[in-house]
LUMVOBA-777683 format. One record per residue: residue in one letter; x, y, z of N, C-alpha, C in turn. Coordinates in steps of 0.001 Angstrom, whole numbers, plus 500000, padded with zeros to 6 digits. Example, Ala and Ser with C-alpha at 12.3 -4.5 7.8 and 13.67 -1.06 7.14 Angstrom:
<recs>
a513190494310507800512300495500507800513200496700507800s512850497750507080513670498940507140512900500030507870
</recs>
This chain:
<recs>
x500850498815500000500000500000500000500894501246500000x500552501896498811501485502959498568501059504359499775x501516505625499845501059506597500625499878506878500029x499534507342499116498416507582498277496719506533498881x497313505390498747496340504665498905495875504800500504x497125504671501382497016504950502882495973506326503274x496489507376502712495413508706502715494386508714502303x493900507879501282492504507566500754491848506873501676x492557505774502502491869505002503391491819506076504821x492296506629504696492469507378506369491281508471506015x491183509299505022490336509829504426488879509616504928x488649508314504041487485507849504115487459507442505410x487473506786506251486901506366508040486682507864508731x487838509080508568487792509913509208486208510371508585x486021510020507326484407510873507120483362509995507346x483743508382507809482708507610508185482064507807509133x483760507739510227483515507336511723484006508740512837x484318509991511817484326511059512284483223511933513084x482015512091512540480704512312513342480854511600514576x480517509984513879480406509069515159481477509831516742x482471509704516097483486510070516835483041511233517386x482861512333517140482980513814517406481239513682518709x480535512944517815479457513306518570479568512002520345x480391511261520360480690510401521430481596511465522618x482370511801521987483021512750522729482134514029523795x481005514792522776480759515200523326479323515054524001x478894513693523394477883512844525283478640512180526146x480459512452525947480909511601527464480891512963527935x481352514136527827481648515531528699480529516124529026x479362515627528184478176516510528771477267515312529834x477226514231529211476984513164530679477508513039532206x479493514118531735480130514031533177479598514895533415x479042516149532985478611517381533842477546517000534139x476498516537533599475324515639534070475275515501535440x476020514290535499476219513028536597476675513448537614x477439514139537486478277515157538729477046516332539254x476175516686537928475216517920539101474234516933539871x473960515703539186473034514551539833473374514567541051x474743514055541172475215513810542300475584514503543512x475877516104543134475538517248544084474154517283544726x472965517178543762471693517486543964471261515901545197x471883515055544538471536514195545303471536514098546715x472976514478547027473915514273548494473254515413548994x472733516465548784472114517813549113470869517274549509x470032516765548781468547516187549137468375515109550489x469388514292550091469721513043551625470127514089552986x470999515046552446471100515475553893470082516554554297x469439517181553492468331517631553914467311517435554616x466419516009554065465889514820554857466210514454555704x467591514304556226468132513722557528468334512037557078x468735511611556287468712510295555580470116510030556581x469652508552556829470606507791557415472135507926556645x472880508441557866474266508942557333475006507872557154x475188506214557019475853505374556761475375505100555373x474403505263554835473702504866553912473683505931552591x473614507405552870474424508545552007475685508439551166x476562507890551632477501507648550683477410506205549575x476779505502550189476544504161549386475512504563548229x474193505310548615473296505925547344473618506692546548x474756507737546955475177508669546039475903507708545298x476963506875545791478370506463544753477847505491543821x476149504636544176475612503791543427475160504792542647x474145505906542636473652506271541622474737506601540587x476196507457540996476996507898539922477573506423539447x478496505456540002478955504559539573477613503773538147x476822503846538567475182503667537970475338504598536440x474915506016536510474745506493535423476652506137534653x477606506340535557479546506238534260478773504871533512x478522503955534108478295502476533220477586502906532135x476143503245532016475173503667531470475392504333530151x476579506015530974477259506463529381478387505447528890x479022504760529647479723504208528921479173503073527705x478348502856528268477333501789527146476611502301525854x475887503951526167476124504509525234476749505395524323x478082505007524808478605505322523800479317504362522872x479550503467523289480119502332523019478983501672521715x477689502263522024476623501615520876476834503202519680x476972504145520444477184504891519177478347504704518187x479258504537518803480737504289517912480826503273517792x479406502047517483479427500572516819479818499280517637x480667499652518776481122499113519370480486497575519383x480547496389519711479645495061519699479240494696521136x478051494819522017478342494857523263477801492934523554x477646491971522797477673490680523031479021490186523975x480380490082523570481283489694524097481868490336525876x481505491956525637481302492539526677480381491843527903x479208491699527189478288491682528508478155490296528587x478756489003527933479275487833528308480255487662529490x481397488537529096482863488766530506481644489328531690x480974490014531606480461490961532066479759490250533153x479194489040533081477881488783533596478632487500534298x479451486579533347480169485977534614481021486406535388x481949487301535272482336488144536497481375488145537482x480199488851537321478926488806538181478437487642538939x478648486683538385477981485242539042479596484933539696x480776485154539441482165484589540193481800485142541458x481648486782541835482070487937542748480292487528543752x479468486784543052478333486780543857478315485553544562x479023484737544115479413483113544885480135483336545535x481396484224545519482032484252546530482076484988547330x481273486179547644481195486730548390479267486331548905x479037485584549380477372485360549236477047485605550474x477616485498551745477861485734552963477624487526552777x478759487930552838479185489293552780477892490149552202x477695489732550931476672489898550668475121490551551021x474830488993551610473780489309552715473294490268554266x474826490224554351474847491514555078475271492630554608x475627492901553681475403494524553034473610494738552685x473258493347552720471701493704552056470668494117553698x471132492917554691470520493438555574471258495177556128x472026495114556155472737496495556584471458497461555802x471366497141554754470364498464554212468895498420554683x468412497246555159467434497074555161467210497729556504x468098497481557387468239497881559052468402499495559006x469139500037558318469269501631558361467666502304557205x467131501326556935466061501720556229464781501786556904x464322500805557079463435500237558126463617501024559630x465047500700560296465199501397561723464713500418562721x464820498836562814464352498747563797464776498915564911x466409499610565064466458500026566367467509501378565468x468066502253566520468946503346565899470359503111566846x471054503859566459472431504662567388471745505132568328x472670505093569801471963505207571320470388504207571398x469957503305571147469181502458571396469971501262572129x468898500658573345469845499614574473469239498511573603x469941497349572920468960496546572696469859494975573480x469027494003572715469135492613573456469422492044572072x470144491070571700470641490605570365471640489848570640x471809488049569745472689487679570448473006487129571436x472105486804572470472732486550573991473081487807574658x473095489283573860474117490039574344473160491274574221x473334491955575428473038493575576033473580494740575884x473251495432575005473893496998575325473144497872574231x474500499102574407474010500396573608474178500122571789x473883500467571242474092500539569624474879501974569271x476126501375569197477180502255568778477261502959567520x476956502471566374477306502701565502476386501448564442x476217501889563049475636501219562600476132501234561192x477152500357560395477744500221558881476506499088557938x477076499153556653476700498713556184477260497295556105x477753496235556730478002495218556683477899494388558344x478021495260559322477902495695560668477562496161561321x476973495708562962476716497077563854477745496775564832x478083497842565630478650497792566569477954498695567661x477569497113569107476931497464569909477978497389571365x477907498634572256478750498383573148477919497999574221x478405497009574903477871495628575981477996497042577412x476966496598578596476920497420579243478314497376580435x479156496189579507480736496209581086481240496606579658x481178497135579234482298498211578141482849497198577220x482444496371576575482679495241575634482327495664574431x482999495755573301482483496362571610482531494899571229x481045494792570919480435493705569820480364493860568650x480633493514567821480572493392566263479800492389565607x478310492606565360477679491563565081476622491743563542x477410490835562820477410490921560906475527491259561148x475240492072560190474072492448560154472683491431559465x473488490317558941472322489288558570471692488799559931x472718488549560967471957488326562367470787488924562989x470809490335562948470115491319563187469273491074562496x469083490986560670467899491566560381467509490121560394x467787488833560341467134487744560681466218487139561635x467068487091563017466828486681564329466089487793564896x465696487451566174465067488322567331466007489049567558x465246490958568019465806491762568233464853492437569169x465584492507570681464624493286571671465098494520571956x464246495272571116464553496958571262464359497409573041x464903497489573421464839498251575116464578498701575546x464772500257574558464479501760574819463974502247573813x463598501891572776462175501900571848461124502949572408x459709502269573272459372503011574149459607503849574664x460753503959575062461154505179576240460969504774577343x460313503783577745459944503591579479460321501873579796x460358501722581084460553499947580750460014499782582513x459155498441582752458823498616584001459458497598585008x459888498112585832460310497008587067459781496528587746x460098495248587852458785494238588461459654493634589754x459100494052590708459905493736592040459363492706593275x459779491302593638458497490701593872459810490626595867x459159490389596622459682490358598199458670489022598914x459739488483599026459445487248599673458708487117600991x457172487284601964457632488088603359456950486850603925x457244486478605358456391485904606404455239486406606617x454397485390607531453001486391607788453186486771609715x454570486933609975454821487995610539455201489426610800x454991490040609352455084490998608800453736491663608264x453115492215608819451989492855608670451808493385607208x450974493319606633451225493729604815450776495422605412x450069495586606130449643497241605955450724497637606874x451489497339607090453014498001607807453980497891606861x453355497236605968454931496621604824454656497807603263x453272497642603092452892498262602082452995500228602063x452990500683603562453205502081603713454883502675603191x455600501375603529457350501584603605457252501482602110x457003500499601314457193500708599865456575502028599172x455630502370599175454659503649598715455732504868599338x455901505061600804456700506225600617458686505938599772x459132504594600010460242504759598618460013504811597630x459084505240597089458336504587595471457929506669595487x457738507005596581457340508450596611458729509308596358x459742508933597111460649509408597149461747509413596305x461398508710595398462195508157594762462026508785592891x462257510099592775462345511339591754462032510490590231x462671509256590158463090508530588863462270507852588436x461197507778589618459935506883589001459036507610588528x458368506913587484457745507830586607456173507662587450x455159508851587299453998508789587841453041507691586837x453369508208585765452609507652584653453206506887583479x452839505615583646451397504806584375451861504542585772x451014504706586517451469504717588097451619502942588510x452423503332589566453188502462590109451899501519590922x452074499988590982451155498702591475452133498208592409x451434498106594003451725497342594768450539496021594960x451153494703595066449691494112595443450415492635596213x449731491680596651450142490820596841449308489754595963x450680488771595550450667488097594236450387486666594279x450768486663595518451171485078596039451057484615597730x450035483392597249449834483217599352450285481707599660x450814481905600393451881480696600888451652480015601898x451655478756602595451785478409603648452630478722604676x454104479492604305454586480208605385454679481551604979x453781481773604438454074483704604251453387483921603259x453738485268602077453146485776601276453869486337600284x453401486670599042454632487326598147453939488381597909x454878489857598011454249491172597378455205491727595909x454268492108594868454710492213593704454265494216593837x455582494048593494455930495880593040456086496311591756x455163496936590939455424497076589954455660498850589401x456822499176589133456560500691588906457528500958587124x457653502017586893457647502400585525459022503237585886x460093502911584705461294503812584873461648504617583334x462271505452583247462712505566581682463798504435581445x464043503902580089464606503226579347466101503342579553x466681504638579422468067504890579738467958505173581234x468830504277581426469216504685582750468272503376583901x468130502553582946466908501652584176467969500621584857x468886500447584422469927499617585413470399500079586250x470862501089586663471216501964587651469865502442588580x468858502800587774467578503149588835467159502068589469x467164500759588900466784499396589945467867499388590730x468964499683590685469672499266591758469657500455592997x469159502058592513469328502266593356467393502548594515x467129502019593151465338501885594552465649500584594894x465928499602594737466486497868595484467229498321596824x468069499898596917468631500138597688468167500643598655x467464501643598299466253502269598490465671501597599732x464715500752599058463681499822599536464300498939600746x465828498321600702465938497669601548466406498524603275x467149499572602850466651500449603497465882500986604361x464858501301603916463390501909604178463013500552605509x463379499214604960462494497856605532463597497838606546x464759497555606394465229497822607619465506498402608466x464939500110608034464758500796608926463697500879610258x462848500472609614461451499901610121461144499067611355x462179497893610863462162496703612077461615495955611278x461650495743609925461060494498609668462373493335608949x462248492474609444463277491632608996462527491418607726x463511490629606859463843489830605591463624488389605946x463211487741605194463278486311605425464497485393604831x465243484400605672466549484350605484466201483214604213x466621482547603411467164481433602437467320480469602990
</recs>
C-alpha cells in the first residue's frame, strides 16, 4: 500500500467514523457534567431529609457509579462498538464475585434494610445475640453494639435483620417488676406504707402509668408482694439498683426483717 492509497483510506473512516466520533466525545463531557450535578443534587437532598448517614455515601456512589456504566454503554453503541462479548465477561464476572462473596453479601443487604426500616437506631439499648447493650454505631456490613461492662460487639448484620431483636428503649419507658418474699409475721399494711413512701421518694419513678403494689402470692409460710413501677429506658439499670437500695433500706429501717434462704 502505497502513501496515496494509505490517505485515501484514512480519508474515508475519518468521514465515516468522524461524526460518530465527534458526537461520542461530546455525550461523554456533557453526561460528566450531568452526573456530577446529579450527584451534588443528590447528596444535598439526603442530607436535607436527615437520611441515614451510613447509607448517604453508598446511594450517592451507586447512583453515579450507575449512570459512568450507562454512558459508557452509550457510547460504546454509538461508535458501533459490539456489546455481546462485553456483557458475556460481564455477567460471569457477576455470578464469580456473587458466589464468593454470598455471605458478605447478605449483610450489606441486611445492613440496608436495618438503616432503612430502623428497627432500632444509634443510642438504642437493645438485646441481640445473647448480648446487652448500647448501639454504637451502625455500617453497612455491621453494627457495633457496646455491651453494658464496656465490651464492643461486632455483630454481621444478617443476624440482626434475621433473628430476634429486643429493642429496650424503643418506648422510652421499661417497668420494674419487684416481687419480696415476706412471712406472715410481717403485717402487709406496715409493709405496704414503707414501699409507697420509697416509690414516693424516689424522683426517677415515673407517675405515669402509676406504680402497682399488690400481693401476688399466698403461701403456707408467708406471702409474696409484687411491686410494679415504671422507669425511663436509659438509665433503668442503675435506677433498679438504686430503689432495690432504696427499699431495703426503708424495711430495715422499720424493724422488719427479711426472710433468710
Amino acid at each position: 500500500m502505497n502513501t496515496s492509497q494509505f490517505y485515501d483510506k484514512a480519508v474515508t473512516w475519518a468521514i465515516s467514523a468522524g461524526p460518530k466520533i465527534l458526537v461520542a466525545v461530546i455525550i461523554f463531557f456533557a453526561g460528566q457534567w450531568f452526573i456530577r450535578l446529579l450527584r451534588k443534587l443528590m447528596h444535598r437532598s439526603l442530607e436535607q431529609k436527615q437520611f441515614a448517614p451510613s447509607l448517604r455515601p453508598f446511594l450517592v456512589n451507586l447512583l453515579f457509579t450507575s449512570l459512568q456504566v450507562l454512558l459508557v454503554i452509550a457510547i460504546m453503541q454509538i461508535l458501533g462498538i459490539q456489546m455481546t462479548v462485553f456483557a458475556a465477561v460481564l455477567a460471569s464476572f457477576g455470578v464469580a464475585i456473587g458466589l464468593a462473596l454470598s455471605g458478605t453479601l447478605q449483610n450489606f443487604a441486611s445492613g440496608i434494610l436495618i438503616l432503612m426500616l430502623k428497627p432500632f437506631q444509634v443510642g438504642d439499648n437493645i438485646a441481640a445475640q445473647g448480648e446487652t447493650g448500647t448501639v454504637s454505631s451502625i455500617q453497612l456490613f455491621y453494627t457495633v453494639v457496646t455491651s453494658f461492662d464496656n465490651k464492643a460487639l461486632i455483630i454481621p448484620n444478617s443476624k440482626l435483620s434475621n433473628e430476634l431483636i429486643v429493642n429496650l428503649s424503643r418506648a422510652g419507658t421499661r417497668r420494674l417488676d419487684t416481687v419480696l418474699e415476706m412471712p406472715f409475721s410481717v403485717p402487709y399494711d406496715r409493709l405496704k406504707p414503707a414501699i409507697e413512701a420509697t416509690i414516693q421518694n424516689n424522683k426517677a419513678i415515673l407517675k405515669d402509668p402509676a406504680s402497682r403494689i399488690g400481693i401476688s402470692e399466698m403461701r403456707g409460710d408467708g406471702y409474696s408482694v409484687m411491686i410494679n413501677l415504671w422507669l425511663p429506658a436509659h438509665g433503668f439499670e442503675d435506677e433498679k439498683m438504686f430503689f432495690n437500695e432504696a427499699l431495703l433500706v426503708s424495711l430495715l429501717g422499720l424493724g422488719i426483717k427479711l426472710p433468710e434462704p
